[in-house]
C-alpha positions as CSV (number, residue, x, y, z in Angstrom):
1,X,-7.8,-2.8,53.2
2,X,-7.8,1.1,53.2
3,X,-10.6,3.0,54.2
4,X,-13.1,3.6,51.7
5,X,-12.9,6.9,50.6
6,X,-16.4,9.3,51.2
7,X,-18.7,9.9,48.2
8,X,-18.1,13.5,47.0
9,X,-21.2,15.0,45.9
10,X,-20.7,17.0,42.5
11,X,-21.5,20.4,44.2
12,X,-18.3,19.4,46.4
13,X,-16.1,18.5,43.7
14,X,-16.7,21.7,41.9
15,X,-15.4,23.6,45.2
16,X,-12.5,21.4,45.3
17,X,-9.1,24.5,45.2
18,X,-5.5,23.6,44.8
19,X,-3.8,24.0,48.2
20,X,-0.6,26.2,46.1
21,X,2.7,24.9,45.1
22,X,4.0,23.8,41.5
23,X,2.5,20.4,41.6
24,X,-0.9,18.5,40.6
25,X,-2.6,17.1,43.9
26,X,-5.3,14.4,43.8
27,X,-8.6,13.9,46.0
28,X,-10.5,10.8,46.5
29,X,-13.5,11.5,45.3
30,X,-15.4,8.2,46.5
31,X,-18.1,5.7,44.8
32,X,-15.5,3.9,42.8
33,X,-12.3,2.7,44.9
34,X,-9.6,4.5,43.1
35,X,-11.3,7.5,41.3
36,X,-9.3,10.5,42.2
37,X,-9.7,14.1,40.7
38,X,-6.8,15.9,39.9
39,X,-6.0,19.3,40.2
40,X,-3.4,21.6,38.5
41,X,-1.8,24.5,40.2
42,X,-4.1,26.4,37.1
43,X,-6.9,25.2,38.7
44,X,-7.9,22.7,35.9
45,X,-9.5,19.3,36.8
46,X,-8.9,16.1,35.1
47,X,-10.2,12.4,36.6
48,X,-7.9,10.0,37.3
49,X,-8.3,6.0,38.1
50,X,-5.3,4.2,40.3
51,X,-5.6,0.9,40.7
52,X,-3.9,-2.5,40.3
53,X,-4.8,-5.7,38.1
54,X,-2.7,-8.8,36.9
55,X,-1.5,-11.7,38.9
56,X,0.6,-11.5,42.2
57,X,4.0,-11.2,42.1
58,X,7.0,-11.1,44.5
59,X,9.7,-8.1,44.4
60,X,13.3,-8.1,46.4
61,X,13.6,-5.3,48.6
62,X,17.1,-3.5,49.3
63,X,16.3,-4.7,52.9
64,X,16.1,-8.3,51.9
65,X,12.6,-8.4,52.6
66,X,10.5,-9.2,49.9
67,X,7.0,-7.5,48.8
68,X,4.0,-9.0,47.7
69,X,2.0,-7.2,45.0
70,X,0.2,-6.6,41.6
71,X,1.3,-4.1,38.9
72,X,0.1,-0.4,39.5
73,X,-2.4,1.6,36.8
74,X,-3.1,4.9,36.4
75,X,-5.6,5.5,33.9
76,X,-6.8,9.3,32.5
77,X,-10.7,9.4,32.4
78,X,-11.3,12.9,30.8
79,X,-11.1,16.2,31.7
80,X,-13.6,17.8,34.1
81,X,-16.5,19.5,33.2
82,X,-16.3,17.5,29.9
83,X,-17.2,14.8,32.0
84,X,-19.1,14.8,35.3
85,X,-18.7,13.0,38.4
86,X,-21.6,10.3,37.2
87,X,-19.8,9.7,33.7
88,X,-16.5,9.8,35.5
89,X,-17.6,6.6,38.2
90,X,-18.6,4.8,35.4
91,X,-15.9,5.0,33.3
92,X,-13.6,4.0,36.2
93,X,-16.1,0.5,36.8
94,X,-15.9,-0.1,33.2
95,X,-11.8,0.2,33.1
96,X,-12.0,-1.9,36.3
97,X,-13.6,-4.5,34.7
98,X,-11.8,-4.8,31.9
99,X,-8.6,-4.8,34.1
100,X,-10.3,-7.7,36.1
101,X,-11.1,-9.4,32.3
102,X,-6.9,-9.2,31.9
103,X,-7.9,-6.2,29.1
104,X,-5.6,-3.0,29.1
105,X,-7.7,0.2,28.9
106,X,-5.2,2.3,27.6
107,X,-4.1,-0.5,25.2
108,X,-7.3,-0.6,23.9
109,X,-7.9,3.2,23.5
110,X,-5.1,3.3,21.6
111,X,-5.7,0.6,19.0
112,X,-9.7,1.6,18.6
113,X,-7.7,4.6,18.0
114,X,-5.7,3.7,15.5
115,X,-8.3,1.3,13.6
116,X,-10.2,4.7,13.3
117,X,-7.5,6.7,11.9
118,X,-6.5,3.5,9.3
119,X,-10.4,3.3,8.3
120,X,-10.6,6.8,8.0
121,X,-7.2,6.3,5.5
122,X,-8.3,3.8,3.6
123,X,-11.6,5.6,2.7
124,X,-9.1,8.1,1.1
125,X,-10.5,8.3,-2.6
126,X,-8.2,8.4,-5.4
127,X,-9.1,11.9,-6.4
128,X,-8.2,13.2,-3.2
129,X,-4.7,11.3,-3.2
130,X,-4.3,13.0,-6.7
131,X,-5.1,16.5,-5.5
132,X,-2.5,16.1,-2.5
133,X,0.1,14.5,-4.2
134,X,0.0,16.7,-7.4
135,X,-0.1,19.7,-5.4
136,X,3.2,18.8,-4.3
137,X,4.7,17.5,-7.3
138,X,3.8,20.5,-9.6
139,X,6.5,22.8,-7.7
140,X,9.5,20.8,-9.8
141,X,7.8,22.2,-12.7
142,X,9.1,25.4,-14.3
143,X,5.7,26.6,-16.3
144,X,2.6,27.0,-15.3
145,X,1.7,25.7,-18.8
146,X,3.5,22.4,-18.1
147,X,2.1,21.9,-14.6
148,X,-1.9,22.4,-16.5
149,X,-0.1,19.7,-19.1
150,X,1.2,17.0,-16.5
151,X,-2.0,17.1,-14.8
152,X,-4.3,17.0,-17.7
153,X,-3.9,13.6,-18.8
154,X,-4.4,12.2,-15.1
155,X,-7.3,14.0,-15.0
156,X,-8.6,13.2,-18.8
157,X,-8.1,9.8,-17.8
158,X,-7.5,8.1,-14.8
159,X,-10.2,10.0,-12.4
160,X,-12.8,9.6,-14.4
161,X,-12.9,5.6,-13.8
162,X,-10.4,5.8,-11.1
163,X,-11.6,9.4,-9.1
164,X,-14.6,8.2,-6.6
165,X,-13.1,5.0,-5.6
166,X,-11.1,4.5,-2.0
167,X,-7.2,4.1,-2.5
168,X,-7.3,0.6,-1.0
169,X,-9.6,-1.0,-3.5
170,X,-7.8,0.0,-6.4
171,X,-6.4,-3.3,-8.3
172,X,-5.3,-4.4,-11.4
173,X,-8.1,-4.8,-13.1
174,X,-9.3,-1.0,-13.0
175,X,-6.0,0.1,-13.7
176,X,-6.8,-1.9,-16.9
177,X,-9.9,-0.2,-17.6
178,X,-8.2,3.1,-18.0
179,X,-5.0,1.9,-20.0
180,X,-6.7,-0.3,-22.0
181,X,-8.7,2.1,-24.3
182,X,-5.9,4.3,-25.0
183,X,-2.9,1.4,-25.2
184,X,-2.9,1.1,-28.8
185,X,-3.9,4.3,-30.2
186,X,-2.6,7.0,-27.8
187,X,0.4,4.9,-26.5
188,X,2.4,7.5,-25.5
189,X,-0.1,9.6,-23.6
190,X,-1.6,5.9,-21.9
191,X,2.5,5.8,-20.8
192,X,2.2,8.8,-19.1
193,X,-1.0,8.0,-17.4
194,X,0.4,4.5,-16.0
195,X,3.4,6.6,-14.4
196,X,1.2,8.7,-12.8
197,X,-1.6,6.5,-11.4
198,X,1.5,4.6,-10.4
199,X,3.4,7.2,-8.3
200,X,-0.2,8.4,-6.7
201,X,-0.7,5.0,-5.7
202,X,2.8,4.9,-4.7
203,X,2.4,8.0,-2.3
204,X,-1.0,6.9,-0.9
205,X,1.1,3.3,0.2
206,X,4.2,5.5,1.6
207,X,1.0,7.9,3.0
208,X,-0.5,4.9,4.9
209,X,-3.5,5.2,3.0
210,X,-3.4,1.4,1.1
211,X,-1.4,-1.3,1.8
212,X,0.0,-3.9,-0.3
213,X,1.8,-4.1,-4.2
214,X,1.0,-1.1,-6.3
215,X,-1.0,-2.4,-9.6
216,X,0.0,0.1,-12.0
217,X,3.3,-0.9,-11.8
218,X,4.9,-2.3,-15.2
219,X,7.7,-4.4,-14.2
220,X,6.8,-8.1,-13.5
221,X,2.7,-6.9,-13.4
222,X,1.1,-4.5,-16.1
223,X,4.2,-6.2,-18.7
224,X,2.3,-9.6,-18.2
225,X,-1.4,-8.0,-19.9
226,X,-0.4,-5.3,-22.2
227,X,2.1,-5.4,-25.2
228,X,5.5,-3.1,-24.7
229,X,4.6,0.4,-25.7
230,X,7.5,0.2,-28.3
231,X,6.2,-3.1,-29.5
232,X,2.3,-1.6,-30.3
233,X,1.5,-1.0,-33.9
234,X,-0.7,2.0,-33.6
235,X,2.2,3.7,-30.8
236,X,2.0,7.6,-31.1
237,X,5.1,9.2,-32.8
238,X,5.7,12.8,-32.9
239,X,5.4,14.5,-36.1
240,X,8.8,14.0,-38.0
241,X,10.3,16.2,-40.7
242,X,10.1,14.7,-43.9
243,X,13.9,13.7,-45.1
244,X,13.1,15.5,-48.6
245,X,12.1,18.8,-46.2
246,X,15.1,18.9,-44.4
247,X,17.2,21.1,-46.4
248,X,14.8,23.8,-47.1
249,X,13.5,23.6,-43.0
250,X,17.2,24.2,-42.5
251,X,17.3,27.3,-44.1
252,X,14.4,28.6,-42.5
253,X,16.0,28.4,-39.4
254,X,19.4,29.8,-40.4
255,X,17.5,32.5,-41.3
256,X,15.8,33.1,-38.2
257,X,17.6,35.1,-34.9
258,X,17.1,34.6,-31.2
259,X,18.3,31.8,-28.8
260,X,15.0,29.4,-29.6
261,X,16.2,29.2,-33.2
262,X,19.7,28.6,-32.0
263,X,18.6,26.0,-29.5
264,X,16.3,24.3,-32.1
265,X,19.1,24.1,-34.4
266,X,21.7,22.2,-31.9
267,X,18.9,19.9,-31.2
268,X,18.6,19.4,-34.4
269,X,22.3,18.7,-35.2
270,X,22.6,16.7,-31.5
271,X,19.8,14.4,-31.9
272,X,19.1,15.2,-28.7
273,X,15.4,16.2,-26.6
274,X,14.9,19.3,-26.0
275,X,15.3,19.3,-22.3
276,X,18.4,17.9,-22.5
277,X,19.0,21.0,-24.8
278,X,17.8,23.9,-22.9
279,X,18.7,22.9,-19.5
280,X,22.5,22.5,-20.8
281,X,25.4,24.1,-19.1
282,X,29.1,25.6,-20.2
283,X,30.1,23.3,-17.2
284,X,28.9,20.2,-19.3
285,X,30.5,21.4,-22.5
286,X,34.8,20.8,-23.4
287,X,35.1,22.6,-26.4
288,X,38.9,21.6,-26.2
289,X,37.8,18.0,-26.2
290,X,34.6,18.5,-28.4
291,X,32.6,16.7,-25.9
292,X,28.9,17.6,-23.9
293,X,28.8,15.5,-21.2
294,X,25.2,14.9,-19.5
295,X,25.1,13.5,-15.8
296,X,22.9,11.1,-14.9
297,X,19.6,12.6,-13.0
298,X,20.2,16.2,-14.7
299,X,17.4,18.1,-15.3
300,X,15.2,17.2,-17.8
301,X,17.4,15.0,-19.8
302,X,15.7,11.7,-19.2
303,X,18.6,9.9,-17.6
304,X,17.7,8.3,-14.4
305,X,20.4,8.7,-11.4
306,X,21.3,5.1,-11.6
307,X,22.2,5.4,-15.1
308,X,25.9,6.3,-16.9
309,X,26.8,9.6,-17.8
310,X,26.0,10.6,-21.6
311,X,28.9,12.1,-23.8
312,X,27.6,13.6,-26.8
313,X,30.7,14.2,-29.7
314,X,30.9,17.8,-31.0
315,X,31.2,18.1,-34.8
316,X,32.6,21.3,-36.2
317,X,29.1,23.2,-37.0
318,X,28.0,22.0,-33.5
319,X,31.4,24.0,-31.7
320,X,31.0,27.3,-34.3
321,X,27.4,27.2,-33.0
322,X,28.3,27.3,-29.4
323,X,31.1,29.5,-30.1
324,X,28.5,32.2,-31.6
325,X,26.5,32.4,-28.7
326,X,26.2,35.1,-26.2
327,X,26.2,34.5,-22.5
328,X,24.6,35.4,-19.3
329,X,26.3,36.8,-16.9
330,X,26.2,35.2,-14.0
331,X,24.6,31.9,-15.8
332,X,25.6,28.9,-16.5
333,X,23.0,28.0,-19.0
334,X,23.6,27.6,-22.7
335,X,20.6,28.5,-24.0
336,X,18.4,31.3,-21.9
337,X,15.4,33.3,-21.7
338,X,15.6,36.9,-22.4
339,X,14.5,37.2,-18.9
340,X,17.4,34.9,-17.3
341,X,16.6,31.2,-16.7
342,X,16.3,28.5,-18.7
343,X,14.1,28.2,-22.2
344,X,10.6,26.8,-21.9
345,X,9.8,24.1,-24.0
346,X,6.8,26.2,-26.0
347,X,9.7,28.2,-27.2
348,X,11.2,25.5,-29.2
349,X,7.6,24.2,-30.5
350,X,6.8,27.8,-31.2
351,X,9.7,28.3,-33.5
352,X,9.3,25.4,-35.3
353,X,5.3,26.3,-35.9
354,X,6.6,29.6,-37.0
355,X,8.7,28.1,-39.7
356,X,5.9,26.2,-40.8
357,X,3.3,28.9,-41.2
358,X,5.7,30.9,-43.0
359,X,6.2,28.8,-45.7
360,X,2.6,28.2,-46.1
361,X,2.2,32.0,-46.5
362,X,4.4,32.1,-48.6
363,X,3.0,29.5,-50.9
364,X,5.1,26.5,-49.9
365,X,3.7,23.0,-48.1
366,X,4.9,23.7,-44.7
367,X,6.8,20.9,-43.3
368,X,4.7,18.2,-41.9
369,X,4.8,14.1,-41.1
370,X,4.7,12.3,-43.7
371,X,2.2,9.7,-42.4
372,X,-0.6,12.0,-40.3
373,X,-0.1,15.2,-42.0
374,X,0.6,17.1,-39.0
375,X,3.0,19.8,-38.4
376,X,6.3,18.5,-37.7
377,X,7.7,19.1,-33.9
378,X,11.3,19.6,-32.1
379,X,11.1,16.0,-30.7
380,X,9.9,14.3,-34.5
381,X,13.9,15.6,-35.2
382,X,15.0,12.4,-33.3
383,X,12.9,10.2,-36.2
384,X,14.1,12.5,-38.6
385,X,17.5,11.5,-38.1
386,X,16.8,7.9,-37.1
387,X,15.1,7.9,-40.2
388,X,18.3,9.2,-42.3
389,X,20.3,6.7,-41.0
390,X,18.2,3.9,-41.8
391,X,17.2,4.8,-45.7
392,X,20.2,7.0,-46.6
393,X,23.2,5.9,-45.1
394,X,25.1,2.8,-44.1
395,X,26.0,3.3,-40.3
396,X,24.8,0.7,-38.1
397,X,21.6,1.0,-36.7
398,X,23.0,0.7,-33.5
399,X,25.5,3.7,-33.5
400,X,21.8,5.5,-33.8
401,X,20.3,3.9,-31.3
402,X,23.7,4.8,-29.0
403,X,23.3,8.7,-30.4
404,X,19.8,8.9,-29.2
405,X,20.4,7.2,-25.8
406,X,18.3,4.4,-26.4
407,X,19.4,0.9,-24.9
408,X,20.7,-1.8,-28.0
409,X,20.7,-5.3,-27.3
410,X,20.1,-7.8,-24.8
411,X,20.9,-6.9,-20.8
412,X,24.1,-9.4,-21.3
413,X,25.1,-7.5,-23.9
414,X,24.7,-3.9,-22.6
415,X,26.5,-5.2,-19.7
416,X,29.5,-6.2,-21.4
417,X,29.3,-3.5,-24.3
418,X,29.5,-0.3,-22.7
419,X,31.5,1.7,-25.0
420,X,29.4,4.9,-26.3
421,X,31.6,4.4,-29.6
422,X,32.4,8.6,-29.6
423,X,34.7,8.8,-32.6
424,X,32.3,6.7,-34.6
425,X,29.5,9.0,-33.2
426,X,31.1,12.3,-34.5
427,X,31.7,11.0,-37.7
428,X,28.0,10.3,-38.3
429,X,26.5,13.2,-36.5
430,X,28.9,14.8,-39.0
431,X,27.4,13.7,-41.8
432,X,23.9,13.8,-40.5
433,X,24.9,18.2,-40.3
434,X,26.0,18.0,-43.8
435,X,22.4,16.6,-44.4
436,X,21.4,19.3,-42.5
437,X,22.8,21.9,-44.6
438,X,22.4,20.6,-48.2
439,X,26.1,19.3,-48.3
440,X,27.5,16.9,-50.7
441,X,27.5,13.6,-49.4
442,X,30.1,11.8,-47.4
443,X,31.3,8.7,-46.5
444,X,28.5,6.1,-45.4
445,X,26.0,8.5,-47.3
446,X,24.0,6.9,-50.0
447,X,23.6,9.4,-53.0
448,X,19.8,9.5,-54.1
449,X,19.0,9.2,-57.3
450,X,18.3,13.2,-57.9
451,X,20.0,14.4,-55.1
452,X,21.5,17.5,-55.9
453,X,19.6,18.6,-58.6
C-alpha cells in the first residue's frame, strides 16, 4: 500500500505555487486517500479525487506478464476557493462510497442533472411556449398587421384556458374546452386556433419541453369528437357578393385605377384567393399557352409541398388584363406595391370596401351577403362564383370544385382522376367573365327569367 499522504492544513494549500511549465500538476493533499489539488500553470486550483472501484480484473501485458487491477477514476470535486479543503474531504468520502456501493459519481451528476433540466422543461407553461415560438414564426409574415392578426386568435382563445398551464399536462380534453365553444359558430376562426395550439404543442415536443402525441392534432384524434369544419351547419363563410350585384360591382371596379383594383378584378375572373393572386409571377404565367401555373408550396397560395402543381386556364379578358399591366423593373411580381414588393392583403379588402361605401353615398345598397348583411369581401368571390355555377348554369359541380382547388371525390377516386380538366375549365371561367361583365349568356348558362332587362 502507498504511503499515506500528510494532511495539508488549509493555510498550506492556499500557499501551494505551480512549479512552471505548460502543464497542470497535482498535490496530495492528505485526509482522504486520493484527494489531490490541482494546479494550472494560471495559478487556478481545482480538487481532484483518483481512485479505483469495481471488481478485479486481469490485463495482458506486451511483456506477457499479466497485471492485476481495478478500473481507474478521476473525479472533479469543484473548484477551489468555491470549495474548501473541509467540503472538498468530504465530497471525496462521499464519491468513495458510492464507488464502494457500485454507484458512478459522475454518472449520477449527470443524470440528477438532466432530471433537473427535464423538470425544469416540463414546467414550461403554454404561454411561454407561445411567446417563443410566435416570436419566431411571425418573421414569414410580410405585415405587421397580419403578424397582430395571426396572433390574435391564439391569444383571444387558447391562453386564456390554455396560458398558465405546463406544456406536459396539456391533453385532449382542454384542447376541447377551447374549440368547443367556438366549433359551430366561429368555425373558421376555431380552425385556425387548433392549427396553432397544434404547431405550439408541436414545437414544445421537438423543444423537449413535453413528450408524447400532440392532442390538438385532427387526423385520427380531434376528427373522432368534433364534426368536420365543412360538415358544421353554423361554419363561418365570408361575405359573398350577391349574384344579382355582380354586374353593377363589376363596373365599379372597371371604373376604378391602380394595381389593387386590377388585382381584385383577376381574382375575381380566376376564382382564385387572393394570395395566390398577389404573390403571382410572369415566370408562372404562358400567355402563349394561356396557362398560370401555381407550384406546390408557393407563397401564400394554399398548396402544400406534397401537393400537384395548379394550372389555372386563361380566358381572353383574363390575357388583355395581364397584357395591360405595367411592370417593375427588376420584379417578377404581377401585381406590386407602389413601393416594390408584393400587395398586402388590406389592399384588396380596402378596395372592395371602397366600392361599397361609394355606392351607399351615392344612394345605392352597397354590395353585401345575402344572408348576414355584411359587406361583401375578396375571398366571398370564391362563393360567388361557386354560387353561379350551382343556380345559373349547367357545369358540373365538380369542374367548380376542380377551379377552386378543392379535393372532389373519394381518395380512390382522386387517385385515379387526376386530370385538372383545363379546356373544360376555360370554357366555364369564360362564361363566369361574361357574368362578370353583363354579357349575354352562353352555352351552359341558364337565362333568368328577367335577365337582361
Amino acid at each position: 500500500m502507498p504511503p499515506r499522504a500528510k494532511e495539508l492544513t488549509p493555510t498550506q494549500i492556499k500557499g501551494l505555487k505551480h512549479p512552471g511549465g505548460e502543464k497542470p500538476v497535482k498535490v496530495a493533499v492528505g485526509g482522504v486517500s486520493g484527494l489531490y489539488v490541482q494546479i494550472w500553470p494560471s495559478g487556478a486550483k481545482s480538487w481532484v479525487l483518483r481512485t479505483r472501484y469495481g471488481d478485479w480484473q486481469e490485463t495482458l501485458l506486451k511483456d506477457g506478464t499479466i497485471q492485476r487491477g481495478r478500473k481507474k477514476r478521476e473525479i472533479g470535486l469543484g473548484a477551489y476557493p468555491d470549495v474548501l479543503p473541509g467540503a472538498a474531504r468530504d465530497r471525496a468520502r462521499e464519491a468513495k462510497d458510492m464507488l464502494l456501493r457500485g454507484v458512478d459519481p459522475i454518472a449520477e451528476r449527470k443524470a440528477t442533472q438532466a432530471a433537473l433540466i427535464a423538470a425544469a422543461r416540463r414546467g414550461m407553461t403554454f404561454k411561454e411556449a407561445w411567446e417563443k415560438f410566435a416570436a419566431e414564426k411571425v418573421k414569414e409574415f410580410s405585415t405587421e398587421r397580419y403578424r397582430k392578426q395571426w396572433r390574435a386568435t391564439v391569444e383571444a382563445y387558447a391562453l386564456p384556458e390554455l396560458g398558465k398551464m405546463a406544456v406536459q399536462d396539456i391533453d385532449l380534453q382542454d384542447v376541447l374546452r377551447v374549440l368547443r365553444p367556438i366549433w359551430d359558430g366561429k368555425t373558421v376562426t376555431a380552425v385556425k386556433v387548433r392549427e396553432r395550439v397544434e404547431k405550439v404543442l408541436a414545437w414544445a415536443t421537438v423543444q423537449g419541453y413535453r413528450k408524447g402525441d400532440n392532442p390538438a392534432r385532427w387526423r385520427g384524434n380531434l376528427d373522432m369528437v368534433l364534426p368536420a369544419p365543412s360538415k358544421v351547419a353554423g361554419a363561418e363563410n365570408y361575405p359573398a357578393l350577391q349574384l344579382d350585384d355582380v354586374g353593377r360591382w363589376w363596373q365599379a371596379l372597371q371604373a376604378r385605377d391602380g394595381m389593387g383594383a386590377k388585382a381584385l378584378a383577376f381574382q375575381a375572373m380566376t376564382a382564385t384567393r387572393s394570395g395566390a393572386i398577389r404573390f403571382a409571377t410572369w415566370s408562372e404565367i404562358d400567355l402563349a399557352t394561356r396557362l398560370w401555373t401555381i407550384q406546390p408550396g408557393r407563397q401564400s397560395s394554399k398548396i402544400t409541398a406534397s401537393d400537384t402543381a395548379k394550372r389555372i386556364p386563361l380566358t381572353d379578358g383574363m390575357v388583355a388584363l395581364l397584357e395591360s399591366l405595367p411592370r417593375l423593373e427588376g420584379c417578377d411580381l404581377v401585381f406590386w406595391a407602389p413601393r416594390g414588393g408584393a400587395l398586402s392583403d388590406a389592399t384588396m379588402g380596402k378596395t372592395m370596401r371602397v366600392i361599397h361605401e361609394a355606392n351607399l353615398k351615392s344612394g345605392g345598397k352597397g354590395f353585401t351577403d345575402a344572408k348576414t348583411g355584411d359587406q361583401a369581401v375578396p375571398h366571398g368571390l370564391r362563393s360567388s362564383f361557386r354560387t353561379w355555377v350551382a343556380e345559373r348554369t349547367t357545369f358540373d359541380g365538380d369542374l367548380a370544385e376542380v377551379a377552386l382547388f378543392h379535393r372532389v371525390g373519394s381518395k380512390v377516386a382522386q387517385a385515379y382522376n387526376r386530370a385538372d380538366q383545363v379546356e373544360k375549365r376555360r370554357h366555364m371561367m369564360a362564361a363566369w367573365g361574361d357574368f362578370l361583365a353583363g354579357a349575354e349568356p352562353a352555352d351552359n348558362v341558364v337565362r333568368m327569367a328577367g335577365a337582361g332587362q
